[in-house]
C-alpha positions in Angstrom: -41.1 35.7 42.1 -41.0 33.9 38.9 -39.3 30.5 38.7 -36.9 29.1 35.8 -37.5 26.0 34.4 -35.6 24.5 31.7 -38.2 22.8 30.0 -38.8 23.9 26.5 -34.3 24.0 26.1 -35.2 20.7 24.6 -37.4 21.5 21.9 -35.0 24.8 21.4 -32.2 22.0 20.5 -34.1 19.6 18.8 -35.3 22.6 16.5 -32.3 23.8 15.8 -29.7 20.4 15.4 -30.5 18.3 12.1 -31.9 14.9 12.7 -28.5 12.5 12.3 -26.3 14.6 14.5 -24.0 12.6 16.6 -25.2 9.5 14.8 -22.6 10.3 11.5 -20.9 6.7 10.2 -19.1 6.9 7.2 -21.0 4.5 4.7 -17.5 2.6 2.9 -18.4 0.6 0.2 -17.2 -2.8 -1.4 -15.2 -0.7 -3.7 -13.4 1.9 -1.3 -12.1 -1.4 1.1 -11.1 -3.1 -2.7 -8.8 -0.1 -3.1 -7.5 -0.1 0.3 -7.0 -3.3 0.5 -4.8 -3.4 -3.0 -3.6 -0.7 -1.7 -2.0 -2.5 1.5 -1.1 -5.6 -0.7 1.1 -3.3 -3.5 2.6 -2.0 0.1 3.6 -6.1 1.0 4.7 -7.1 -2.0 7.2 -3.8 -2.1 8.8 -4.6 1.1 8.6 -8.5 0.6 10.5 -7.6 -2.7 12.8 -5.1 -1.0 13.6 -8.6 1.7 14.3 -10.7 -0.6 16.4 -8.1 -2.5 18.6 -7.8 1.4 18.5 -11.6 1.7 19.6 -12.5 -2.3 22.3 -10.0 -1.1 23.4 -10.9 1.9 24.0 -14.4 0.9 25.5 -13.3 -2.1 28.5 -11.5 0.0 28.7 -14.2 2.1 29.4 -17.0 -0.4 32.0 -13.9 -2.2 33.4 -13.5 1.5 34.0 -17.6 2.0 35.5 -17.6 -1.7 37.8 -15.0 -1.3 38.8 -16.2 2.4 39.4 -19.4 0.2 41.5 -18.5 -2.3 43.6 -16.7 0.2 44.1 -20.1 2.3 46.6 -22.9 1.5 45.0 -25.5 -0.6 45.7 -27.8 2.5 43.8 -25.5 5.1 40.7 -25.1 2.3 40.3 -28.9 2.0 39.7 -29.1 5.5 37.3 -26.6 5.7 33.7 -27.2 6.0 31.9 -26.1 2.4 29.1 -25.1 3.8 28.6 -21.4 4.9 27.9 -21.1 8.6 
């Protein structure tokens, strides 16, 4: 009876796979992380502008909410409010 053996299947693989397989790593140079990275930073400065945009807004209907709730007030009542916006 004739017995299997499995040992040429390595040198059947090794012949047929090329030498880096399983051992890919993408190579990223100085430049491509240069991109990325002013990439990411155009990103920041977008939503920082966009927050400051909200903010600059936000206190800007605030103050227009206190003036208004101002002029509709008795001049006695808005003297003895605080001036500063809570």
């Amino acid at each position: 009876m004739h017995q299997k053996s499995y040992v040429g299947v390595g040198e059947i693989i090794r012949k047929e796979m090329p030498k880096d397989v399983g051992t890919f790593v993408e190579q990223r140079t100085f430049g491509d992380l240069a991109e990325e990275v002013s990439d990411a930073e155009l990103v920041l400065r977008n939503w920082l502008g966009i927050a400051c945009f909200n903010v600059g807004t936000a206190v800007a209907l605030k103050l227009m909410e206190r003036a208004r709730e101002d002029l509709l007030l008795d001049p006695m009542e808005a003297k003895s409010r605080p001036s500063s916006p809570q």
